[in-house]
DRENZAMAR-351845 format. One record per residue (C-alpha): residue in three letters; x, y, z. Coordinates in nm, 2 decimals. Example, Ala and Ser with C-alpha at 12.3 -4.5 7.8 and 13.67 -1.06 7.14 Angstrom:
BEGIN
ALA 1.23 -0.45 0.78
SER 1.37 -0.11 0.71
***
This chain:
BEGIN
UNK 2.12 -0.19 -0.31
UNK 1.74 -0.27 -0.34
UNK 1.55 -0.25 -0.63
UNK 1.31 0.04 -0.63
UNK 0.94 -0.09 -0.79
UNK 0.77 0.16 -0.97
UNK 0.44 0.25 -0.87
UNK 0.16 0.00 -1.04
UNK -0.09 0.27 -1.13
UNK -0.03 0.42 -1.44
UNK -0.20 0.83 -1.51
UNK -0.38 0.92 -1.77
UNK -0.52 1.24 -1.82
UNK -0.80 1.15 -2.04
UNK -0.91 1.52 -2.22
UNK -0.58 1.61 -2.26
UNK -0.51 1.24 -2.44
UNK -0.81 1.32 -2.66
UNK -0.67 1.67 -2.78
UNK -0.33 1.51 -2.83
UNK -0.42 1.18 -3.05
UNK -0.77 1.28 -3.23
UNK -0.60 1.52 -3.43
UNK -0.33 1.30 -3.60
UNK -0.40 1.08 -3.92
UNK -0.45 0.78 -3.73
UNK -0.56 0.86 -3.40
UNK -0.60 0.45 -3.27
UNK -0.28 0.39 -3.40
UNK -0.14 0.68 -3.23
UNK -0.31 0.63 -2.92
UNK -0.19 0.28 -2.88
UNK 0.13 0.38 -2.92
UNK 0.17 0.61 -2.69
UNK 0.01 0.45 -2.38
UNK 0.26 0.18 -2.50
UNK 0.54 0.43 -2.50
UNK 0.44 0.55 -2.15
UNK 0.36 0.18 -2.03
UNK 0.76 0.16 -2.11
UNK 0.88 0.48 -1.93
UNK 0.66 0.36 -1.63
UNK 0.77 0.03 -1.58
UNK 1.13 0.01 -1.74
UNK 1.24 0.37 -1.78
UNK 1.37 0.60 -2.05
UNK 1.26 0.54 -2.39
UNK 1.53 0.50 -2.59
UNK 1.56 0.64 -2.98
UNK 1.62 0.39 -3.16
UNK 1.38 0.26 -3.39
UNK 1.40 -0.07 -3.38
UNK 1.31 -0.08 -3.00
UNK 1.05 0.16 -3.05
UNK 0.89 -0.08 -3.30
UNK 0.93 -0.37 -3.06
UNK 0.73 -0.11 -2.76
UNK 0.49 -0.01 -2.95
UNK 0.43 -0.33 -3.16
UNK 0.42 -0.18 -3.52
UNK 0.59 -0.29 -3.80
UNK 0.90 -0.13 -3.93
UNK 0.68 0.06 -4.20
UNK 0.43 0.14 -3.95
UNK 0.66 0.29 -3.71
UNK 0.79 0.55 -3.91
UNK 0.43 0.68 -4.05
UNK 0.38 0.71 -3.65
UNK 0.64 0.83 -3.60
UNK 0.64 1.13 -3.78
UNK 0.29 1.21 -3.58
UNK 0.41 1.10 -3.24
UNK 0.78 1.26 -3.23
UNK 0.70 1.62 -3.18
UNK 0.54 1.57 -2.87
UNK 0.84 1.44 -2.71
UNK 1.16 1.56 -2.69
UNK 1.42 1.38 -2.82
UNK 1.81 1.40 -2.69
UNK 2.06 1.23 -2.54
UNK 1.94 0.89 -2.72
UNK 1.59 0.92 -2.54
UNK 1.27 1.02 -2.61
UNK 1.11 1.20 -2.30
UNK 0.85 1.44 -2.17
UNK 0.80 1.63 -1.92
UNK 0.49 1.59 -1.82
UNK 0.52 1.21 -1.80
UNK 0.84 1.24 -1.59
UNK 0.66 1.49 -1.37
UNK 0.33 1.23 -1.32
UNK 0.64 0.96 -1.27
UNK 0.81 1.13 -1.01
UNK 0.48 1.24 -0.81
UNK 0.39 0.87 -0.81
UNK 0.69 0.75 -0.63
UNK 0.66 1.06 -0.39
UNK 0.30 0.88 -0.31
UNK 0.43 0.53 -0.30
UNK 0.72 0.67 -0.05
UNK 0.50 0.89 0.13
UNK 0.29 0.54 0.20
UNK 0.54 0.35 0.33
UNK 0.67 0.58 0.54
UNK 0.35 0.63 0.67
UNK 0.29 0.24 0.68
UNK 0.65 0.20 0.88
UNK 0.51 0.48 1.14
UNK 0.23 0.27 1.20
UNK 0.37 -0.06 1.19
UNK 0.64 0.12 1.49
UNK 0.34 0.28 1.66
UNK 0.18 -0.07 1.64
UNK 0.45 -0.30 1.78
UNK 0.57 -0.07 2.05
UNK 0.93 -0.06 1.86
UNK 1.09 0.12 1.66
UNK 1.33 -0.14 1.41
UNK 1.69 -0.13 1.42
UNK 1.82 -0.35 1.11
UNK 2.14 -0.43 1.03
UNK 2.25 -0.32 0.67
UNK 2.35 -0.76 0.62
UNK 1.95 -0.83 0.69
UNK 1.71 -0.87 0.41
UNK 1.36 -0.77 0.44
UNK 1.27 -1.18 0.40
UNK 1.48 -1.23 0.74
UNK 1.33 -0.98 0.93
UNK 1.01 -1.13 0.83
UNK 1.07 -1.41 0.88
UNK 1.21 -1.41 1.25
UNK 1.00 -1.51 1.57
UNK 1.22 -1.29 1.81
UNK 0.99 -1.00 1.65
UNK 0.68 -1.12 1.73
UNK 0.53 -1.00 2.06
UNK 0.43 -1.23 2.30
UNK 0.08 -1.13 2.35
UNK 0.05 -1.22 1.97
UNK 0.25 -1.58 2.05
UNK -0.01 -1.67 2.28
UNK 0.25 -1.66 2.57
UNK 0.12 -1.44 2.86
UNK 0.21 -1.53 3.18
UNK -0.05 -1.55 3.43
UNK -0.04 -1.30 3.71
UNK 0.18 -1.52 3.96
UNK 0.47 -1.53 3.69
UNK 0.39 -1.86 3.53
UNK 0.25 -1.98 3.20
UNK -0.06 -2.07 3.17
UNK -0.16 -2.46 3.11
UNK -0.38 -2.58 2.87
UNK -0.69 -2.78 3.03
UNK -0.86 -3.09 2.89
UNK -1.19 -3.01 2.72
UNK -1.53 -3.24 2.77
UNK -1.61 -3.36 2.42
UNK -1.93 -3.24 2.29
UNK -2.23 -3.41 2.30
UNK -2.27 -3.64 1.97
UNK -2.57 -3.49 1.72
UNK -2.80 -3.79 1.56
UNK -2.64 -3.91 1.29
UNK -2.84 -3.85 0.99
UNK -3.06 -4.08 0.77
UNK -2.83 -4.00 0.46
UNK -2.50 -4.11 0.64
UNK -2.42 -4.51 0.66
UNK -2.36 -4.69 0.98
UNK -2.04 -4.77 0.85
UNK -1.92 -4.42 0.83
UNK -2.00 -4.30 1.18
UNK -1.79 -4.64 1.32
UNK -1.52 -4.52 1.13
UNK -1.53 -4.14 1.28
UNK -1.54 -4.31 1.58
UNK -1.20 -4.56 1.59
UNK -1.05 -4.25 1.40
UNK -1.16 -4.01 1.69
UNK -1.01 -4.28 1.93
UNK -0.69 -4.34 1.77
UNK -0.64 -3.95 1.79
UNK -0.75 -3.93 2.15
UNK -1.02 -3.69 2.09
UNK -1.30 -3.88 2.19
UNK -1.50 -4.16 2.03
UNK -1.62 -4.49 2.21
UNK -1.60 -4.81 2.05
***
């Protein structure tokens, strides 16, 4: 079973932030807290109730956490051990929907591309089916056969004609491009 990543963007609706967290005693404190708290939900998952892991989320101490807490609690609900609400789940869940949405959309195109539609054995990871040549289509390997059936061979190329060489470059330099252009077989007299 893959792991699912959660969607990188995080929501915020701004006004309705504002009317939540200006109104409490300490609305930074309170407002750090709960993009913390939703920072959690959004990339690790429920929030659990249980105050010392809320004061290790939200990065209060012990005394702080429970005068927050008694102004950040009733907008969550609290059961079964976690602290959720709804509207975060709901943003949540219409993120993955988007993330899905895209790659299904991206795996259309990448079928609609390539000509083929992928059938992957359950055993094969995502890195092997990267990874392997086979998938690659030939026109992308550079391997087109010429119209008679037979691969194309590479031909020799002229070198170039030599610029000047410039008054800020030794003499000693240019012999040495030379022997080293030589020993490669890519031109160069000496």
């Amino acid at each position: 079973m893959s792991k699912i990543t959660p969607p990188l963007r995080l929501l915020v609706d701004i006004p309705a932030w504002q009317r939540e967290v200006f109104n409490m005693p300490n609305p930074a404190a309170a407002c750090g807290a709960l993009l913390l708290l939703k920072m959690h939900l959004w990339r690790v998952g429920p929030i659990p109730d249980d105050n010392h892991t809320l004061t290790r989320i939200t990065g209060t101490t012990p005394a702080e956490w429970k005068k927050l807490r008694r102004d950040i609690e009733p907008l969550f609900i609290v059961m079964h051990g976690e602290w959720q609400r709804e509207d975060w789940n709901d943003e949540l869940e219409q993120a993955y929907h988007a993330v899905n949405r895209a790659s299904q959309a991206g795996k259309k195109a990448n079928a609609a591309r390539w000509g083929q539609c992928k059938k992957v054995s359950e055993s094969e990871s995502e890195s092997d089916r990267n990874r392997s040549p086979n998938r690659i289509p030939d026109r992308i390997l550079n391997n087109k056969e010429n119209r008679n059936g037979q691969k194309p061979t590479p031909q020799a190329q002229k070198p170039k004609a030599r610029a000047k060489a410039s008054k800020f470059v030794s003499g000693d330099f240019e012999d040495d491009v030379r022997i080293a252009e030589r020993d490669l077989g890519i031109g160069g007299e000496v």
